[in-house]
Structure formats: C-alpha cells, structure tokens
C-alpha atoms as a printed R data frame, in Angstrom:
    type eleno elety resid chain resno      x       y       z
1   ATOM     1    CA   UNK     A     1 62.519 -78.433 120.329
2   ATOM     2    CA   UNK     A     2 65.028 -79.432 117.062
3   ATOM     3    CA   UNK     A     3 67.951 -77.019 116.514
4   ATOM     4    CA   UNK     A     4 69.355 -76.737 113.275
5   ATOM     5    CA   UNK     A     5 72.596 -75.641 113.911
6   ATOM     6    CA   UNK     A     6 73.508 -72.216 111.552
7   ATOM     7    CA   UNK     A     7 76.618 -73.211 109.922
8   ATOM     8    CA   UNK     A     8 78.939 -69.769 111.530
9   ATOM     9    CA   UNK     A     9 78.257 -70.947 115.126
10  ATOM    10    CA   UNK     A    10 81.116 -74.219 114.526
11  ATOM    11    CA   UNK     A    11 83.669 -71.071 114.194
12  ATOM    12    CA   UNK     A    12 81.971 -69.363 117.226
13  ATOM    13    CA   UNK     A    13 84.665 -70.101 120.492
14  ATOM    14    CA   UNK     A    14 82.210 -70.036 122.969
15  ATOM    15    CA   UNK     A    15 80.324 -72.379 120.682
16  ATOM    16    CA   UNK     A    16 83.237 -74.947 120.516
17  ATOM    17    CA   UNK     A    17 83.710 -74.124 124.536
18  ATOM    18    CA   UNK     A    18 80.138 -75.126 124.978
19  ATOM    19    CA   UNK     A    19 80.255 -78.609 122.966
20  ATOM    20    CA   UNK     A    20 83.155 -79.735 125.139
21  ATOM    21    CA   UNK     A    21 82.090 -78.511 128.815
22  ATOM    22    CA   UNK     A    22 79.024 -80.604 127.462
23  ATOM    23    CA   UNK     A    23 81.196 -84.326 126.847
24  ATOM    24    CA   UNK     A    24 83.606 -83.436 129.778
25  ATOM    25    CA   UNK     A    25 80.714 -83.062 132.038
26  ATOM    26    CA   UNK     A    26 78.731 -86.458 130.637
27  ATOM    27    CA   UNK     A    27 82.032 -88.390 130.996
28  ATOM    28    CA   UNK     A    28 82.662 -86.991 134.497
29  ATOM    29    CA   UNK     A    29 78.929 -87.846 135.446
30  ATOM    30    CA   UNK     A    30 78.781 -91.418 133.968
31  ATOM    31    CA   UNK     A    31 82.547 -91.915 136.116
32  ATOM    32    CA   UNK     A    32 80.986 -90.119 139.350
33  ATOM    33    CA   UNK     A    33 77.737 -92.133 138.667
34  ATOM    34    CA   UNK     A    34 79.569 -95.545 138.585
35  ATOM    35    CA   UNK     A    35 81.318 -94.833 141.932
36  ATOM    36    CA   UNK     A    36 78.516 -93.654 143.753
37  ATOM    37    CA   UNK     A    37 75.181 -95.197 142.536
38  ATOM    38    CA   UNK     A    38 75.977 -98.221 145.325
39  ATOM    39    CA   UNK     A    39 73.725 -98.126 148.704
40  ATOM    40    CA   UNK     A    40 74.972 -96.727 152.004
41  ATOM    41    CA   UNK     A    41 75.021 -99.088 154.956
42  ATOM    42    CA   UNK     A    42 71.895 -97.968 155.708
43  ATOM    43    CA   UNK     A    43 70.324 -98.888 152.757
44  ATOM    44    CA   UNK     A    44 69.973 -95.221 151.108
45  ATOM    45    CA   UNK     A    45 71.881 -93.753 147.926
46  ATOM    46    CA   UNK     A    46 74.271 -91.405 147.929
47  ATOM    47    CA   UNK     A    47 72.461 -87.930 147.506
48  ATOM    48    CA   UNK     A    48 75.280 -86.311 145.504
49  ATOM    49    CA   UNK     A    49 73.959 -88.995 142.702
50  ATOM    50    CA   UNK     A    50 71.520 -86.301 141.631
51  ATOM    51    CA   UNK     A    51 74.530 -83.719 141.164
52  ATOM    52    CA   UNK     A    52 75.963 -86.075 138.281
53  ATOM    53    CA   UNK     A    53 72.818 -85.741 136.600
54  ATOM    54    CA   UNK     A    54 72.287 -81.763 136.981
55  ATOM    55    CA   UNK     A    55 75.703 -81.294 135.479
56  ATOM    56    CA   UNK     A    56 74.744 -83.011 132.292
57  ATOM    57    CA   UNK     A    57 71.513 -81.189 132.246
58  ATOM    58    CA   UNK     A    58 72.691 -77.923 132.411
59  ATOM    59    CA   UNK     A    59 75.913 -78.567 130.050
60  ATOM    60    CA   UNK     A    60 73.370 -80.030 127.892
61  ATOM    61    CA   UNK     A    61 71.799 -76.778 127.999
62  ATOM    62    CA   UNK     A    62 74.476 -74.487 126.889
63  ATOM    63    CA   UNK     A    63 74.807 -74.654 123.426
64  ATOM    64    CA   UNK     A    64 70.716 -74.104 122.689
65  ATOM    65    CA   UNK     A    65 71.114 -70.946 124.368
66  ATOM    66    CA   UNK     A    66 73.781 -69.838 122.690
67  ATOM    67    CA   UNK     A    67 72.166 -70.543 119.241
68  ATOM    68    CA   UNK     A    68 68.974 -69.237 120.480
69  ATOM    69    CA   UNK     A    69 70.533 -65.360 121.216
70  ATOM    70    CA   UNK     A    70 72.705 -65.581 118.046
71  ATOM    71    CA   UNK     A    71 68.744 -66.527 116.430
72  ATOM    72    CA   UNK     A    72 67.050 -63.279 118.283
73  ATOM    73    CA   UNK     A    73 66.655 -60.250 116.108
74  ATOM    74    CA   UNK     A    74 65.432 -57.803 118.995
75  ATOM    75    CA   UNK     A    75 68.263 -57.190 121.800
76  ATOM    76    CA   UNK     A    76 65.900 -57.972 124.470
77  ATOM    77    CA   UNK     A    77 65.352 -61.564 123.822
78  ATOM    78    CA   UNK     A    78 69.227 -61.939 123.049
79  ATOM    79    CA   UNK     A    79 69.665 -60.718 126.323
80  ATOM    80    CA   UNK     A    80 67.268 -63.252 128.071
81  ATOM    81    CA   UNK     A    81 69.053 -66.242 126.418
82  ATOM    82    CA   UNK     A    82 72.097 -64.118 128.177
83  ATOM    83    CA   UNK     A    83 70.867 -64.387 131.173
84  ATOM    84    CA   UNK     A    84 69.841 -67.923 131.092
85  ATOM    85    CA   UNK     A    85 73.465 -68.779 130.467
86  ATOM    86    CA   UNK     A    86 74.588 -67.029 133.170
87  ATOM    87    CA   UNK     A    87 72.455 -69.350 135.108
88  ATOM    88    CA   UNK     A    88 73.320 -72.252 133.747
89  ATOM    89    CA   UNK     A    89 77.122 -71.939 134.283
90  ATOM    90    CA   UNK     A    90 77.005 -70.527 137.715
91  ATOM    91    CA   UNK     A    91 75.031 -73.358 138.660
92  ATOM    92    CA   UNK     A    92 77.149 -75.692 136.932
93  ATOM    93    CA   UNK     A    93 80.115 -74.371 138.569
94  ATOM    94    CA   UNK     A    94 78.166 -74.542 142.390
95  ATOM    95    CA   UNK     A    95 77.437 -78.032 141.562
96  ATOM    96    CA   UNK     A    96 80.653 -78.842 140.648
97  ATOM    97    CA   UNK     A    97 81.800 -77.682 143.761
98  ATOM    98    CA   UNK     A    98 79.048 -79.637 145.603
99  ATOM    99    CA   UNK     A    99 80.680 -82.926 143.796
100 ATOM   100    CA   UNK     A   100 84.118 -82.509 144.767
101 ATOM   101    CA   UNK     A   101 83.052 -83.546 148.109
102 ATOM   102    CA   UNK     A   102 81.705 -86.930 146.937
103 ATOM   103    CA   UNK     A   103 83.553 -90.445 147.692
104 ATOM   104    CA   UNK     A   104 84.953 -91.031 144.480
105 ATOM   105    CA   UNK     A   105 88.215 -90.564 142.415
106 ATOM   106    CA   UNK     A   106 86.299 -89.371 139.650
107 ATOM   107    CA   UNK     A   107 86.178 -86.074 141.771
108 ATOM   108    CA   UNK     A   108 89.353 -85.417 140.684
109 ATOM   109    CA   UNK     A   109 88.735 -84.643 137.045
110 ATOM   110    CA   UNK     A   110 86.010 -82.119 138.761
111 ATOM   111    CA   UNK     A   111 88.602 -79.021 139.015
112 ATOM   112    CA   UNK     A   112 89.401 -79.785 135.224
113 ATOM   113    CA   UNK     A   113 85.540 -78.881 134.847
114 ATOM   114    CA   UNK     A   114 85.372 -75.904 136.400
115 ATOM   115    CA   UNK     A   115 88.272 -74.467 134.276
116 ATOM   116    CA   UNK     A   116 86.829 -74.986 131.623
117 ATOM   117    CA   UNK     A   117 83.976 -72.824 132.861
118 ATOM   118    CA   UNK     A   118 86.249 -70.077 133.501
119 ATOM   119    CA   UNK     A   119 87.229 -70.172 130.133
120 ATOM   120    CA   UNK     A   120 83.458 -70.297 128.932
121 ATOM   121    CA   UNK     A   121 83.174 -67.393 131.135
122 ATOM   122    CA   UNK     A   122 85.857 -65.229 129.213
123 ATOM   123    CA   UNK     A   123 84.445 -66.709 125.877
124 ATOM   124    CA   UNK     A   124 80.912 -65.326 127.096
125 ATOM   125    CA   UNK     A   125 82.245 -61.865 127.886
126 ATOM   126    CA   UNK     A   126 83.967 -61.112 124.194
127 ATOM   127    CA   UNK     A   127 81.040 -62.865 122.622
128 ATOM   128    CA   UNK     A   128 78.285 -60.703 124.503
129 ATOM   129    CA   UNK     A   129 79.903 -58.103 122.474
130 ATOM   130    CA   UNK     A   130 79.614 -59.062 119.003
131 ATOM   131    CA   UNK     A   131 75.714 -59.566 119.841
C-alpha cells in the first residue's frame, strides 16, 4: 500500500515519536544482528536473531497506523487503527525485553528503546483525544 503522507501529521508528536522509535529500532537491529547472526557451537543460530527483525517490523508499522486513523472519517475504524497500535507497541516493548537477554553489547542501547515507547505511549494517550 503507498502512503502519501498529509502534510499536518510532520507537526503531529506522536507522528515525529513514531519516525524515530522506527530508525532507533533499525539501527539497534542491524547492531544486534551483526553480533548475533554467527553459529552456536552446535552449528545453530542464535534464536533471538528473529527478535531484531520483529522490532523493525513492527516500528515499521507505526507510523501507517497512525496516518491511517487520522485518514478514518467514522470513529469506529479510527478506533481499530487504535487498537492495532496498541499492539504494535506492546509487542515491541515485550520484544525488547526478550532482546536484552541476548549476547551482545548492542543490548545496551535496548533500555534507550523502550523509553522511547513510554514516551510514544503518553504521545498516544493526548493524541487519542484530538481524534
């Protein structure tokens, strides 16, 4: 699907909020990804490899949603995109979690992450009610 972008959402916050959870995930996934891609002694990869590529997904995922509910006319759909957000970030915060157990120093930028979601979170709750 192409989104054009409507020109207000670059002054939305949780817009903004979105974009950046979106690069600070890639760049912690392509870090994470570097470290842990190599084979295990046994000849298997790491399975937290597939975590690095989940957070990118659903960051990548964020900012269509939010342009999709600020697109909805009828308060119903607007509230589905809601709910798909909700999804999104609480599953981008589990995995974060999930990641902060891998073998790799990138793990530390992992709690940076996750603060930002918290602020997404307050972001979400004052723009739910402009909606």
């Amino acid at each position: 699907m192409n989104y054009t972008i409507p020109s207000h959402l670059s002054n939305i916050p949780l817009y903004k909020k979105a974009m950046d959870i979106f690069i600070l995930s890639r760049s912690i996934s392509t870090y994470l990804s570097d470290d842990i891609c190599v084979l295990n002694l046994e000849g298997t990869e790491d399975s937290d490899i597939y975590f690095t590529g989940d957070i990118v997904q659903q960051s990548s995922s964020l900012a269509p949603e939010i342009i999709n509910a600020e697109r909805e006319r009828f308060s119903d759909k607007k509230y589905k995109h809601i709910e798909s957000l909700d999804r999104l970030t609480y599953r981008l915060y589990k995995n974060c979690k999930r990641l902060e157990n891998t073998k790799s120093n990138g793990k530390d930028y992992l709690p940076i992450l996750r603060n930002e979601l918290k602020k997404f979170r307050k972001l979400q709750r004052n723009w739910m009610l402009t909606l």
